[in-house]
C-alpha positions in Angstrom: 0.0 0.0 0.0 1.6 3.7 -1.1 1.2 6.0 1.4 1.4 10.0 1.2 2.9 12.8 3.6 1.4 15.9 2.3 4.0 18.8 2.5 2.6 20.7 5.0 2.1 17.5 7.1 5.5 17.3 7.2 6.3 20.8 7.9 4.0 20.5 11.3 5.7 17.3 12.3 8.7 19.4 12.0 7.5 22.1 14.6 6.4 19.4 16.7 9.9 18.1 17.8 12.6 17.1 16.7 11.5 13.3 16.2 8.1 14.1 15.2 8.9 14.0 11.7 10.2 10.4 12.4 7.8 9.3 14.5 5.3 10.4 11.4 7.9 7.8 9.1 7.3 5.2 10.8 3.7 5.8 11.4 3.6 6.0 7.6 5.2 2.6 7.7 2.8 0.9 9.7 0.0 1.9 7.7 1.5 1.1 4.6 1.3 -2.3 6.2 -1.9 -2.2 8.5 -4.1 0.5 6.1 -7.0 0.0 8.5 -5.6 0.6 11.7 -7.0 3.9 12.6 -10.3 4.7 14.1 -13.4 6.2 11.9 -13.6 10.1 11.8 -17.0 10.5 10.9 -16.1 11.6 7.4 -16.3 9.2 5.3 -12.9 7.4 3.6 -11.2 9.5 6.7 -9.5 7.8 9.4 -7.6 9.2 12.8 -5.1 6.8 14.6 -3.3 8.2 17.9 0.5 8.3 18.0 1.8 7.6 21.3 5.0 10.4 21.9 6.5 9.0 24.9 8.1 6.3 22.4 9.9 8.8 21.3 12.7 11.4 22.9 11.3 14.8 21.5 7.5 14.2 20.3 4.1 15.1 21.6 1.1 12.4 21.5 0.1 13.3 17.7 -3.0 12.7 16.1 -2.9 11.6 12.5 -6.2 12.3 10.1 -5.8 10.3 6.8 -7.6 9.3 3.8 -8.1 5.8 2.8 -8.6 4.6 -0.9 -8.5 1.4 -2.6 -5.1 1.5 -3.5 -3.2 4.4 -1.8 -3.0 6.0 1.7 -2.7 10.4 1.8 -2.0 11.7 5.3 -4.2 14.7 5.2 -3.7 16.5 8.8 -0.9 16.0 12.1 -1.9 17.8 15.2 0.0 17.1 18.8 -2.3 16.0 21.3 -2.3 16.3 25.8 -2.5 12.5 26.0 -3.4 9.3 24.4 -6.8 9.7 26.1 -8.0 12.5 24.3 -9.3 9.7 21.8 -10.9 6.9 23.8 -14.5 8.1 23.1 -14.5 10.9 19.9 -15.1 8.1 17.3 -17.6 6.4 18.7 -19.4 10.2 19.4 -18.7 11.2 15.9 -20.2 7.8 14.4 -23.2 8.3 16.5 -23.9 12.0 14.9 -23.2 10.4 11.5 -26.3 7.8 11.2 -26.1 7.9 7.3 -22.4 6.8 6.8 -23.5 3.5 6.1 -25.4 5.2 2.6 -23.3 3.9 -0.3 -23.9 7.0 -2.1 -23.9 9.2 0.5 -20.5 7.7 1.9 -19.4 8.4 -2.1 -20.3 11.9 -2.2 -18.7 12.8 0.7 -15.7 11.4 0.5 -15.3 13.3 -2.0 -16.2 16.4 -0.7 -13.6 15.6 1.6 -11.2 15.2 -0.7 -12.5 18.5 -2.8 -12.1 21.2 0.4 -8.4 19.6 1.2 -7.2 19.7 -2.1 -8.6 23.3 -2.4 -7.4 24.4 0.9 -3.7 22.9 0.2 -3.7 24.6 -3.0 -4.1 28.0 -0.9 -1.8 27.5 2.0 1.4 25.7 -0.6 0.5 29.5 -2.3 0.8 31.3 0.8 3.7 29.6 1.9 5.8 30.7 -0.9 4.7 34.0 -1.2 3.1 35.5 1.5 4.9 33.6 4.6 3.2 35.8 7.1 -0.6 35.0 5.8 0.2 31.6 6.1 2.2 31.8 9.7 -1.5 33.3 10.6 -3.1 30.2 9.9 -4.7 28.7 13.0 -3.4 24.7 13.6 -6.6 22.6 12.7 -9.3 21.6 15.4 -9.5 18.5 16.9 -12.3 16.3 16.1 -13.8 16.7 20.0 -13.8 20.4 19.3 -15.7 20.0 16.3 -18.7 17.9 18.0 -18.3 20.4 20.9 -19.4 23.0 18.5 -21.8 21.0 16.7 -23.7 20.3 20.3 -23.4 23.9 20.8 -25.0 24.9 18.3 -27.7 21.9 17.9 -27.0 21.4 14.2 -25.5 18.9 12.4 -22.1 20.4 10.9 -22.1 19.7 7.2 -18.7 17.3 5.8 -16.8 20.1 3.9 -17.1 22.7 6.8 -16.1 19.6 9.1 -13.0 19.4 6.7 -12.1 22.5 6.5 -12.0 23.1 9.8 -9.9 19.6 10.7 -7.0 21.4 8.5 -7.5 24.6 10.2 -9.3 26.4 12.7 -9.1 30.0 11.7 -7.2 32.8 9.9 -5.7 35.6 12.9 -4.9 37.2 9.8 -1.0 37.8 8.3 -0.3 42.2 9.6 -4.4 42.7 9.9 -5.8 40.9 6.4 -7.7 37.7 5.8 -6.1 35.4 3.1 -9.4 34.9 1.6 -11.0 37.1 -1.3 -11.9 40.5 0.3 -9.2 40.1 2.8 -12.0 38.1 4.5 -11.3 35.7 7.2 -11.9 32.3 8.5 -13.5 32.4 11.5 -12.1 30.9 15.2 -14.4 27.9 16.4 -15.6 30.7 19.5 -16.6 33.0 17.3 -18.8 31.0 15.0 -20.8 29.9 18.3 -21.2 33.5 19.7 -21.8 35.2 16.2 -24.6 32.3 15.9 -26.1 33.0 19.4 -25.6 36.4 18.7 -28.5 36.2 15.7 -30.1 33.5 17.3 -30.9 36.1 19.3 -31.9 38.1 17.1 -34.2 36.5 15.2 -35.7 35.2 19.1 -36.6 38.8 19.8 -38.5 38.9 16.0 -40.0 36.0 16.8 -41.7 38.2 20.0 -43.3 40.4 17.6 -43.6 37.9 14.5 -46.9 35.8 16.8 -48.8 39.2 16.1 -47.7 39.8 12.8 -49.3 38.5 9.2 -47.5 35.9 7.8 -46.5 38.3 4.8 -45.2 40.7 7.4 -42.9 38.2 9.3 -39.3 39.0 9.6 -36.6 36.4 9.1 -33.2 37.7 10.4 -31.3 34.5 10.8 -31.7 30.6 10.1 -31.0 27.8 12.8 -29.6 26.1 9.7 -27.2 28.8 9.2 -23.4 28.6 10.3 -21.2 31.8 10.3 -17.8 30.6 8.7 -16.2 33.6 7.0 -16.1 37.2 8.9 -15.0 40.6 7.2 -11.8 40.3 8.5 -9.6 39.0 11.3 -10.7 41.4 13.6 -13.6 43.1 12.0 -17.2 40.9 12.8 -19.9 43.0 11.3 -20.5 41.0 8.3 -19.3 37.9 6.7 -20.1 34.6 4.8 -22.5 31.9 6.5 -22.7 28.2 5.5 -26.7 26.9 5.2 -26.1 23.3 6.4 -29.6 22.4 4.8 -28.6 24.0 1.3 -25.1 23.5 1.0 -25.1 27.2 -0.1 -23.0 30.3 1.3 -24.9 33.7 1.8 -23.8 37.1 3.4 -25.1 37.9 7.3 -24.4 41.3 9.3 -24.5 42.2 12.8 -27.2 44.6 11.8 -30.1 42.2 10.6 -29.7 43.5 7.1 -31.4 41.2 4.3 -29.4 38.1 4.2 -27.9 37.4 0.3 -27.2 34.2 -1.3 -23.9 33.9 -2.5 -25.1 30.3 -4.9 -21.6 29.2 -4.2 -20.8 26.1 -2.3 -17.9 26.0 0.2 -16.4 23.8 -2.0 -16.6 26.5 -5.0 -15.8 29.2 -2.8 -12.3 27.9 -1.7 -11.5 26.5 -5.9 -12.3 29.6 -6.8 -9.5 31.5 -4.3 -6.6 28.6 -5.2 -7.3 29.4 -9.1 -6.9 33.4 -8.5 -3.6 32.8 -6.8 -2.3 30.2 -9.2 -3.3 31.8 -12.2 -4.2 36.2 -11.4 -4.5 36.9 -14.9 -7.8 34.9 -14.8 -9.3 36.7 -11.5 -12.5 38.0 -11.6 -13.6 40.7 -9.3 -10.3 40.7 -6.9 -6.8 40.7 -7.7 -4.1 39.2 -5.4 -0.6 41.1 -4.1 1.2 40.8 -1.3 2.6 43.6 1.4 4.8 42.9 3.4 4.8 38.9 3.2 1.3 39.3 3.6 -1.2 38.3 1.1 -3.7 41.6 0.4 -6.6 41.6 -2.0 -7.1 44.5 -3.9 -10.8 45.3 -3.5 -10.7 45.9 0.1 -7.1 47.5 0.6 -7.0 50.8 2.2 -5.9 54.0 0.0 -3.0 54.7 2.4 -1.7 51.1 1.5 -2.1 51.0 -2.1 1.5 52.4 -3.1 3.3 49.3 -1.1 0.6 46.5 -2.6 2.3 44.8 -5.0 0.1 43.0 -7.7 1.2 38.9 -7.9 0.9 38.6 -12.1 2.1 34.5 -11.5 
């Protein structure tokens, strides 16, 4: 069985210690021999397996994310881990919120989703490691799956697979001297402040629902969604207004603190995060915002301030 480090796998064993890109060798080793050995994630084709540290001189308890095909093995994600404990019940959780996964098609289709989001995200963060080292450096470490189902009990909604993904790789943008690396200078948002930007129009849409009982059904008013998931916020420190994921459509759409008139993007997570990697690779073909960099710091052009513009160099490829 072949089995795959991705690059930035390796490049976070390599923070991890000094024999954590070993211990991830051998690891690979095993699995080249024993492809089944980890534990299901709840995505499906994904599998985590714990790697015990202390059997090593300088390496933290790592958990390993990989993907599973007929033929090969890719190491998606690495992240280092308290204890060996940290995993004795997160499958079994995760496989009880996934009461589908047993759907042939559905198990299809979302593996590859799965595969669609980290191919997409590793296309932007290879692209910000070469040229805009300080966006990239920004990048939050991914979430651990007990995070993730944290959240998702929070919240009382099932997280859809390619958000779950997404945020397994990482777990928000802190954004490289002030900008997002995503169009807009737009940012990923932290794990915390998805769940209090959803309270926050949960809220919202609570104290409509006060007035709504008396109201005509014409003249309701529909601030917010329960199906709706904040993701993307309009910038790294800057929450007024941003992207949500509808986990019931699949579709993105724009929210704001102010209860403005929610608007649907029509572009899946998956689109949205293709459509970013191809305007890095390839700028000449951008539509609607152009990349540059300041600094080592990836800056869009449609949302840069005046006072910045004679530093913001274009990236032409």
């Amino acid at each position: 069985m072949k089995v795959e480090i991705q690059p930035d796998v390796r490049d976070t064993a390599a923070r991890l210690g000094a024999d954590a890109p070993y211990a991830l060798k051998a690891l690979a080793g095993q699995l080249a021999d024993d492809p089944d050995m980890g534990q299901p994630s709840g995505l499906p084709g994904m599998l985590t397996v714990t790697l015990d540290g202390d059997m090593f001189d300088d390496c933290p308890h790592l958990s390993v994310g990989y993907l599973r095909e007929p033929d090969r093995i890719e190491i998606r994600f690495l992240r280092a881990m308290p204890s060996t404990e940290d995993r004795t019940d997160v499958p079994d959780q995760e496989q009880e919120q996934d009461p589908d996964a047993d759907q042939p098609g559905d198990a299809v289709a979302a593996a590859i989703t799965v595969r669609e989001v980290a191919d997409a995200w590793r296309r932007i963060t290879n692209w910000l490691k070469r040229h805009a080292p300080v966006s990239y450096a920004a990048l939050r470490p991914g979430a651990n799956p007990a995070s993730v189902a944290a959240l998702e009990d929070d919240l009382g909604i099932r997280i859809p697979v390619e958000l779950h993904v997404l945020w397994l790789l990482t777990a928000g943008d802190e954004g490289g001297n002030g900008w997002g690396c995503l169009p807009g200078n737009r940012a990923l948002m932290s794990l915390d402040a998805v769940a209090a930007t959803y309270r926050l129009k949960m809220d919202a849409q609570a104290h409509e629902d006060t007035f709504n009982t008396d109201r005509s059904e014409e003249e309701r008013i529909t601030v917010w969604k329960a199906s709706r998931i904040p993701v993307v916020a309009l910038g790294p420190a800057d929450s007024t207004s941003g992207l949500y994921l509808d986990a019931e459509s699949g579709y993105l759409g724009t929210w704001s603190r102010y209860n403005e008139s929610p608007g649907e993007v029509l572009d899946t997570l998956v689109t949205y995060l293709e459509e970013a990697a191809d305007m890095l690779e390839n700028p000449a073909l951008a539509v609607g915002d152009k990349p540059g960099v300041i600094d080592g710091a990836l800056v869009w052009i449609s949302s840069i301030d005046p006072a910045h513009e004679e530093r913001w160099q274009a990236w032409t490829g």
